[in-house]
N, C-alpha and C positions, 0 to 999 in steps of 0.2 A: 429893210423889209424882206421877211422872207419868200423863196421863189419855187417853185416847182418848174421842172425840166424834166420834160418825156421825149422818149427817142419816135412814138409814132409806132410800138410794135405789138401797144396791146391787145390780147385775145383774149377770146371767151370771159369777158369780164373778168379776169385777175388780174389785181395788176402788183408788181413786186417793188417796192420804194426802197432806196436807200441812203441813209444820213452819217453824217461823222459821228464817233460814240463822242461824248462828253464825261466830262472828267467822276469819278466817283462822288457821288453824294448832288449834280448837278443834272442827272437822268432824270431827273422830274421834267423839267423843260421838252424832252423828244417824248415823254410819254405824254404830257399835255397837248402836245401838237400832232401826235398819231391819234391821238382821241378823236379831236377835230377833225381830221381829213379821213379817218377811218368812216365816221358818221355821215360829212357829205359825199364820199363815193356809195355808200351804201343806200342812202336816199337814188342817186340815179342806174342802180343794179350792180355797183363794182364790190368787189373782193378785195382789200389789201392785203398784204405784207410786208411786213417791216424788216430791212436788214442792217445793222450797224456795222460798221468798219472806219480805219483810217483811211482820209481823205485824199492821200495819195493813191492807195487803191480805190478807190469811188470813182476817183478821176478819169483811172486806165480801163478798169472795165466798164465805165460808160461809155466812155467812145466804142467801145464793142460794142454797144449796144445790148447789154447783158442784162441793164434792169430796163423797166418801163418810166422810172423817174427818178429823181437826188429833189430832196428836199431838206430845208433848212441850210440852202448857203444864201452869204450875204455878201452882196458888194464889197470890194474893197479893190482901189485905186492900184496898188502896189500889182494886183493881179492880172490888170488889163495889160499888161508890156510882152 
């Protein structure tokens, strides 16, 4: 199931999201699921932004604290160690 994770530093309602790209021809999947979330933040006054990158930078600059949320990871067993 997918998850969203905020660091807790949003302001002035915008908030900056960021997901792993996906492979060419397979970007339908992050633009149907930015639809979604674009839609219910906007119903309770928020602004997205969407930023793609590799997930080992998503990683490092979340723990900086650099976006407001990672969306689209999924569990996986091998990660928890």
């Amino acid at each position: 199931m997918p998850k969203l994770v905020f660091n807790g530093l949003a302001s002035e309602k915008k908030l900056i999201l960021v997901a792993q790209k996906y492979a060419h021809g397979i970007d339908y999947v992050l633009k149907f699921q930015e639809e979604i979330i674009r839609e219910a933040y906007k119903e309770v006054g928020y602004q997205v932004t969407f930023q793609h990158m590799p997930w080992v930078r998503i990683l490092k600059e979340a723990e900086k604290g650099l976006y407001d949320g990672v969306y689209t990871a999924w569990f996986k067993k091998e990660r928890t160690n």
